[in-house]
C-alpha positions in Angstrom: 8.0 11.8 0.4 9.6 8.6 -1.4 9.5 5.5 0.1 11.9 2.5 -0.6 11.7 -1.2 0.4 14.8 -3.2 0.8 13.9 -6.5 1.1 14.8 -9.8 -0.5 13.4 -13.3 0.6 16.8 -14.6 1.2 18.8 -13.6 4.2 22.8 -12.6 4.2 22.6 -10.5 1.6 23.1 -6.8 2.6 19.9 -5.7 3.3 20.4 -4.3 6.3 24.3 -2.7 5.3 22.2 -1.4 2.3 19.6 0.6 4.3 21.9 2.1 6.9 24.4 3.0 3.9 21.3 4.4 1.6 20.2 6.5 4.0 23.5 7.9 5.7 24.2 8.9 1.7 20.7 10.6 1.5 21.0 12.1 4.8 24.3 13.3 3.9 22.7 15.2 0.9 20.5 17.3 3.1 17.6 15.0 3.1 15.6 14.6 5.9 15.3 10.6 6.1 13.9 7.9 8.1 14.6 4.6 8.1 12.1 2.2 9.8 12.9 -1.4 10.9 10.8 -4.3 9.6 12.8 -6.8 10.9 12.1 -9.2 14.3 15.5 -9.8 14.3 15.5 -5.9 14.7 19.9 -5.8 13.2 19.1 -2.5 12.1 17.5 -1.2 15.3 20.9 -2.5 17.3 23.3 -0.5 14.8 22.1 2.4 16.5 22.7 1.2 19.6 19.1 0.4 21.0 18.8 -2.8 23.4 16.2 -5.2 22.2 15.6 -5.9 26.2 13.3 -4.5 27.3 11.7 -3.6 24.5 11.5 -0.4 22.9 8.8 1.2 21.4 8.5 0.9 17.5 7.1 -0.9 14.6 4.7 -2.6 16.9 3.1 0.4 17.9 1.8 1.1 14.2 -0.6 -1.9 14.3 -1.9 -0.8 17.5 -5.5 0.0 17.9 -5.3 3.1 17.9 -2.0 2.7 16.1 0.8 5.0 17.3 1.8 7.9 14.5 5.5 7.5 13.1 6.7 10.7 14.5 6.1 9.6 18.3 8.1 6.4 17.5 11.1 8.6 15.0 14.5 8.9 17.3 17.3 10.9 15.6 20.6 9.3 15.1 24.2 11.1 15.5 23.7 11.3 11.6 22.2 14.6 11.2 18.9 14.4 9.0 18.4 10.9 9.8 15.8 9.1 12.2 15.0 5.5 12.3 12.4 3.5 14.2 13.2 0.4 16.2 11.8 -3.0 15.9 11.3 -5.5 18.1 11.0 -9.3 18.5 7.5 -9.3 19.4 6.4 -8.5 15.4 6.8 -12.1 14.9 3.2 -12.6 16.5 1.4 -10.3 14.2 1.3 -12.5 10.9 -0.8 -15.0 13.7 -2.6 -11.7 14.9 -3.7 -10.6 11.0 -6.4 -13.7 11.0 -8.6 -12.0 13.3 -7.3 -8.6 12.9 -8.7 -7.4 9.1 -6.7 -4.6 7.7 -3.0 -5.2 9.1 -1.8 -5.5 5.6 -2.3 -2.1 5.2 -1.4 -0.5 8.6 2.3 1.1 7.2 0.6 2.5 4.1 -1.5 4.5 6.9 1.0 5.2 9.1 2.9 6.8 6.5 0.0 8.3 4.4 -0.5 10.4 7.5 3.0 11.3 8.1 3.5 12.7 4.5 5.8 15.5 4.1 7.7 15.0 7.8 10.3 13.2 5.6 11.7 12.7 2.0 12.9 9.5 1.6 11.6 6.4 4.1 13.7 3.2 3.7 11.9 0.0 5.1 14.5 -2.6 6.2 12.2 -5.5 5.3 13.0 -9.0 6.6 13.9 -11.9 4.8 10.8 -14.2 4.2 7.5 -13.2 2.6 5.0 -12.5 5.3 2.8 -9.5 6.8 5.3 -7.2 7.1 7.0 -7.6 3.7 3.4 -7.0 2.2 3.3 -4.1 4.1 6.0 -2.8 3.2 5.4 -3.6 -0.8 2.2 -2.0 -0.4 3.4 1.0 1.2 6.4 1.3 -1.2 7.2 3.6 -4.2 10.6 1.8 -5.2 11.7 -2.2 -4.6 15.3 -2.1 -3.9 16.7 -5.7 -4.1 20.5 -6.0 -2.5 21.7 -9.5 -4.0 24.8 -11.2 -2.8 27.2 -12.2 -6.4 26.8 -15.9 -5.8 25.0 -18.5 -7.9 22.1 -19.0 -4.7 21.3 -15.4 -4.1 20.4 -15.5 -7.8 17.0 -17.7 -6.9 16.0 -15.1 -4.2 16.4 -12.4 -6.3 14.2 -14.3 -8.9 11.6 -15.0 -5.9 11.9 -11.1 -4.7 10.9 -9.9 -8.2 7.9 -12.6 -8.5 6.1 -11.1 -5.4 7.1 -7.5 -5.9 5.4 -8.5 -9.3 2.5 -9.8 -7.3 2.0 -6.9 -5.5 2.4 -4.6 -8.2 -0.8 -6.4 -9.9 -2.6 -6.2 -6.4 -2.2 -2.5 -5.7 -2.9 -1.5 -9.3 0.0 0.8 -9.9 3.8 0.2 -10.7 6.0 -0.9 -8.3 9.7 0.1 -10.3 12.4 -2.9 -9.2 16.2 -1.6 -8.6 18.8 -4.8 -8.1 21.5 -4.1 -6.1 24.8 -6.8 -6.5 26.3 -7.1 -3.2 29.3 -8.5 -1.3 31.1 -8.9 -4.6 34.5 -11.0 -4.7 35.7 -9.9 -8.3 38.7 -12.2 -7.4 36.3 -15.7 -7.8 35.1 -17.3 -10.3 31.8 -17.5 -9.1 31.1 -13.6 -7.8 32.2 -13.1 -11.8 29.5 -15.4 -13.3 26.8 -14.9 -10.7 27.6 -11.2 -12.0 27.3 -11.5 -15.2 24.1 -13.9 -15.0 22.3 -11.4 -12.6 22.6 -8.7 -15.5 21.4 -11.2 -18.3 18.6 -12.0 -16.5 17.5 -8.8 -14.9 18.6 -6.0 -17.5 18.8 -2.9 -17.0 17.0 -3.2 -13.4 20.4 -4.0 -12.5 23.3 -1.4 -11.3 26.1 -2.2 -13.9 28.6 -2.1 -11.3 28.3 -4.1 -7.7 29.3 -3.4 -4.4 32.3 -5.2 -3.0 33.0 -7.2 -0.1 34.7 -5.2 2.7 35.6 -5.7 6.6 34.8 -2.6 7.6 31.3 -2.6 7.0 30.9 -5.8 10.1 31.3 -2.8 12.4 28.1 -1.5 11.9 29.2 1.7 14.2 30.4 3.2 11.1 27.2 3.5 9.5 25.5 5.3 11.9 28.5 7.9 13.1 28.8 11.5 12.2 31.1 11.4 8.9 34.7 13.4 9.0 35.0 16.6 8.3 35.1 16.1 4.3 31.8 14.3 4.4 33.8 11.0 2.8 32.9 7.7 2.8 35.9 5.2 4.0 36.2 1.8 2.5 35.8 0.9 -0.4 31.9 -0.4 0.0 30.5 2.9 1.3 32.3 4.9 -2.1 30.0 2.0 -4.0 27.3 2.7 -2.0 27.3 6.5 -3.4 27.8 5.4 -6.3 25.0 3.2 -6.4 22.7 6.0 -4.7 23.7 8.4 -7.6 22.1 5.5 -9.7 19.1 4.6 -7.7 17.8 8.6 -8.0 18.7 8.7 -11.4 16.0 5.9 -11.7 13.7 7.3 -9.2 13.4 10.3 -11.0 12.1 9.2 -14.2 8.6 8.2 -13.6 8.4 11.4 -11.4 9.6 13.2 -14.6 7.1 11.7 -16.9 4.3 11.9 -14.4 5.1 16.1 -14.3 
């Protein structure tokens, strides 16, 4: 079972789009994936549909004592192969819970070490600030995926994202491999082109050489979580990046598993 983070400490930048578009590509290659909603402000849990009032049962439940397993909390989408787990607004209280709770940093690395092998790929929609749930999900993690809006101020979250995956990767004691994904690219501006072009410079390699571009139809998140037509396509223009950009991500993924064989 892999497990990727999408996360980056800055908001508006396709985290969200990213996870939902990840994993309806993975899902659509016969994997069995679940995606599992880190965010209070729980966008990923209402693309499916799923009221935030009352609210459901979720994330919450994992840092429960006795904490609820993932598999009670999976629900499977109209996508087939693909599951997710709600959030809910209430994980705001737990970063004030963790000082007299010992051990919450490390209650998704649990949850999932005792699911292993229900899934093959787990993508954690983190949310946008540094916090108890983003460490969980770092520590849980096998891959950091970063999206990044192409514009000059995304450019200083990214360099914050990489400085705490960084972090964590010295706190765990084993690697934590960092894939940037460009995002909501206007190739038509000046500024999309050089924030571009600086995010490779900077970043290297850890950077997909192509980015994905803005497009309307992904603000109907309905289309993400549907059934696809009967060729299995991905319409707009985004979602046929997004395959491309999954095609690159497993190329990556696959190399430390080949060199660890």
């Amino acid at each position: 079972m892999r497990v990727w983070a999408i996360a980056n400490q800055k908001g508006g930048v396709g985290k969200t789009t990213s996870t939902l578009a990840l994993g309806r590509g993975l899902a659509q290659r016969g994997q069995r994936v679940l995606l599992v909603d880190l965010d209070p402000h729980a966008s990923l849990t209402r693309a499916f549909g799923v009221a935030t009032e009352p609210a459901p049962e979720g994330v919450l439940e994992l840092f429960a004592t006795p904490p609820q397993p993932l598999a009670a909390l999976a629900r499977d989408s109209a996508v087939e192969h693909l599951a997710y787990v709600c959030a809910q607004t209430a994980l705001a209280t737990l970063e004030r819970r963790s000082a007299n709770q010992p051990g919450l940093g490390l209650a998704l690395s649990q949850a999932l070490a005792r699911h292993s092998g229900q899934h093959d790929y787990v993508l954690l929609d983190c949310p946008p600030t540094l916090g108890l749930l983003m460490i969980n999900a770092l520590a849980a993690a096998d891959r950091v995926i970063i999206p990044t809006q192409a514009e000059p101020l995304a450019l200083h979250g990214l360099a914050g994202m990489r400085r705490t995956a960084e972090m964590v990767e010295r706190s765990r004691r084993r690697p934590l491999p960092v894939s940037v994904l460009p995002t909501l690219y206007d190739r038509r501006t000046r500024a999309g082109q050089e924030a571009l072009r600086k995010m490779q410079e900077d970043h290297g390699g850890r950077v997909w050489e192509d980015a994905i571009p803005v497009d309307t139809r992904l603000c109907n998140a309905e289309l993400l979580v549907q059934p696809a037509g009967e060729d299995g396509s991905y319409p707009g223009r985004a979602l046929s990046s997004y395959r491309r950009a999954l095609d690159w991500i497993l190329a990556e993924d696959a190399e430390p598993l080949e060199r660890a064989a």
